[in-house]
VMD Tcl script that draws the C-alpha trace (Angstrom):
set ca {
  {95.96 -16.97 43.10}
  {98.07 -18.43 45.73}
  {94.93 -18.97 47.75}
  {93.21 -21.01 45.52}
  {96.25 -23.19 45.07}
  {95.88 -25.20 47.83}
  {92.81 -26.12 46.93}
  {93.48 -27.26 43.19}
  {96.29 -29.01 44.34}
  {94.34 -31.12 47.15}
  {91.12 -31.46 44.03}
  {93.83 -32.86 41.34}
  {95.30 -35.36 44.44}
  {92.14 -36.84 44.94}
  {90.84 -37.07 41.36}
  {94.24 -38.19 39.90}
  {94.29 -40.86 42.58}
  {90.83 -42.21 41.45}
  {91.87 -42.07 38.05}
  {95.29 -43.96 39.64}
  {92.73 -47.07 40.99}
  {90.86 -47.76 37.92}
  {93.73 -47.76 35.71}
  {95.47 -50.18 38.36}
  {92.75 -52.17 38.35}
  {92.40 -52.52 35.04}
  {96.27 -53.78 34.63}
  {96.22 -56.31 37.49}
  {93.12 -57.85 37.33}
  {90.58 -57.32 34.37}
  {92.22 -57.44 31.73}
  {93.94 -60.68 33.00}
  {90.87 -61.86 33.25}
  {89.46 -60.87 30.09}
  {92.56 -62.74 28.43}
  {90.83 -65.78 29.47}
  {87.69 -65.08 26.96}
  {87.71 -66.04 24.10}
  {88.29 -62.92 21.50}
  {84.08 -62.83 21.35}
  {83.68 -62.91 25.04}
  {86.32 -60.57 25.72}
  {85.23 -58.24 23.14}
  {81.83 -58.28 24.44}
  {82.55 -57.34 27.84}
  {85.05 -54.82 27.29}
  {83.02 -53.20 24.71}
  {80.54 -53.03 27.71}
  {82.69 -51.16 30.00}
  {83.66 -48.74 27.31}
  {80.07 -48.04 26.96}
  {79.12 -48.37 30.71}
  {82.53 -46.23 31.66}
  {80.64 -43.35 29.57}
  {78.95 -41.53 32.65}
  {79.05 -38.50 34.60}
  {80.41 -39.52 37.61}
  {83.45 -40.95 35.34}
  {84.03 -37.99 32.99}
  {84.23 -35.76 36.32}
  {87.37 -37.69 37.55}
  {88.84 -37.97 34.53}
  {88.13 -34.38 32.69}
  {88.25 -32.73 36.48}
  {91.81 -34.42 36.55}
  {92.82 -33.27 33.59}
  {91.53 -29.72 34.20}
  {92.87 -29.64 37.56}
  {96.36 -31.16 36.05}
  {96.21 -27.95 32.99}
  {95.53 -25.18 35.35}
  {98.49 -26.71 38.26}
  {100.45 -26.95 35.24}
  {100.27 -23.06 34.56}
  {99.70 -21.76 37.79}
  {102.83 -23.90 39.16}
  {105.09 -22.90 36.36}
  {104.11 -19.11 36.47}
  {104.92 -18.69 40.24}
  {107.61 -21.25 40.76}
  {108.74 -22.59 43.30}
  {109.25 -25.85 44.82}
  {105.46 -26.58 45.28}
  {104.65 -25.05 41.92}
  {107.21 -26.60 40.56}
  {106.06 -30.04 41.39}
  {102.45 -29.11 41.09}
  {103.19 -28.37 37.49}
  {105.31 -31.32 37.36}
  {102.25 -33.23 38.25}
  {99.89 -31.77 36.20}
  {102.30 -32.23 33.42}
  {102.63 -36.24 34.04}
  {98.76 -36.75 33.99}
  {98.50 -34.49 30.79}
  {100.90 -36.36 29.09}
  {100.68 -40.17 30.91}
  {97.38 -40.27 31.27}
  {95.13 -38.12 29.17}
  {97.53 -38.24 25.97}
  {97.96 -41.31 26.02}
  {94.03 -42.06 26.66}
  {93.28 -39.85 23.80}
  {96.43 -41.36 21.56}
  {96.53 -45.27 22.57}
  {93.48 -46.77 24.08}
  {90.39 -44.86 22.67}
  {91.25 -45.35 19.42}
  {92.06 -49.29 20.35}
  {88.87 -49.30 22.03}
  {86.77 -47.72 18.89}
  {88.66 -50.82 16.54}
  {87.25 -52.84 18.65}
  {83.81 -51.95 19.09}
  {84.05 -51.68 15.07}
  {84.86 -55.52 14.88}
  {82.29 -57.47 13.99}
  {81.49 -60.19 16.08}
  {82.81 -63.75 15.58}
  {85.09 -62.48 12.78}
  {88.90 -63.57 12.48}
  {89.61 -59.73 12.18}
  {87.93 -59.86 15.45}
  {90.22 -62.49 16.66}
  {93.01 -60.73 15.33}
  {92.58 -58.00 16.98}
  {91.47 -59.20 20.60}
  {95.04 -60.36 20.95}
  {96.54 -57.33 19.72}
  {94.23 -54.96 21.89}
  {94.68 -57.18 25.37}
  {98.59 -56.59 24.60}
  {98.74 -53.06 23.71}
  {95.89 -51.96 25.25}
  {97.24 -53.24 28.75}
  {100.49 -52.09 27.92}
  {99.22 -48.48 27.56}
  {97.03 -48.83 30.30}
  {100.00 -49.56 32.46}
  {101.57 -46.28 31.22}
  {98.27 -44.50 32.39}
  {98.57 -46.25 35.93}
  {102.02 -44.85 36.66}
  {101.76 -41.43 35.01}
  {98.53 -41.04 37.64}
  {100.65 -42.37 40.54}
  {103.37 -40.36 39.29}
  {101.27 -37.51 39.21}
  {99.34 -38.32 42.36}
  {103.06 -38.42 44.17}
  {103.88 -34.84 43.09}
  {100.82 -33.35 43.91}
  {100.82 -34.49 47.42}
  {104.29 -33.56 47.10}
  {103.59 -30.30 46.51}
  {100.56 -30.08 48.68}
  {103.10 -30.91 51.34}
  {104.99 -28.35 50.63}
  {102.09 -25.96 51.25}
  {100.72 -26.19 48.08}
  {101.72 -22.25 47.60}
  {104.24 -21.63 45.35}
  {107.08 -19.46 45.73}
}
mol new
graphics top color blue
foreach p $ca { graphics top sphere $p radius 0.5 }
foreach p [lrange $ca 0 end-1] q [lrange $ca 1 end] { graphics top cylinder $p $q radius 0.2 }
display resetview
């Protein structure tokens, strides 16, 4: 097991980091600038991403993250370590940071919103409430990924073999 280690630990780094640069993105520019449409315009285009967002090349980082982030997170723990320890560490920050709170906060945001119907107050309503808590969860998801990104390479520095 300790061979394959290294290389987990070097696949989570560089999916977690793309994961890490979307979600940045995402808090310090688009939604921003989606706060400057009005609650039909904004609506409309994010409900575009959240369809466009659905494609392979996206569920690989993200699911191959969070794969990558379950197994460091039991292979770590089991054999200890300081490299295991952060790998798990790591794993552990995008399982809960990113993916729970993807799975918790902003898909079920995004799903209220694609369930608005256009033009209505409720839609109005909601816009504000979604570019507030949405972004604020989203900001969550940036630093658990850098977070986790940080103790992977951590750990990859380490040797990326625990014990």
């Amino acid at each position: 097991m300790a061979s394959v280690f290294p290389i987990l630990t070097f696949l989570a780094i560089l999916a977690t980091a793309l994961n890490a640069g979307l979600f940045f993105i995402f808090s310090v520019c688009i939604m921003a600038a989606f706060s400057r449409l009005s609650p039909v315009e904004g609506t409309a285009a994010m409900n575009a991403i959240n369809d466009v967002i659905q494609n392979p090349l996206f569920f690989s980082a993200f699911f191959g993250a969070t794969l990558l982030s379950l197994g460091l997170a039991v292979i770590g723990y089991m054999q200890g370590g300081t490299a295991g320890l952060m790998a798990a560490a790591g794993g552990i920050a995008f399982l809960v940071a990113v993916f729970g709170v993807t799975v918790v906060f902003n898909v079920p945001l995004n799903n209220a919103l694609a369930a608005a119907q256009a033009g209505s107050a409720e839609q109005a309503t909601l816009w504000q409430r979604y570019i507030e808590v949405w972004t604020m969860w989203n900001h969550v998801r940036t630093l658990g990924s850098l977070a986790a990104v940080a103790l992977l390479a951590l750990a990859f520095r380490q040797g990326a073999s625990p014990g």
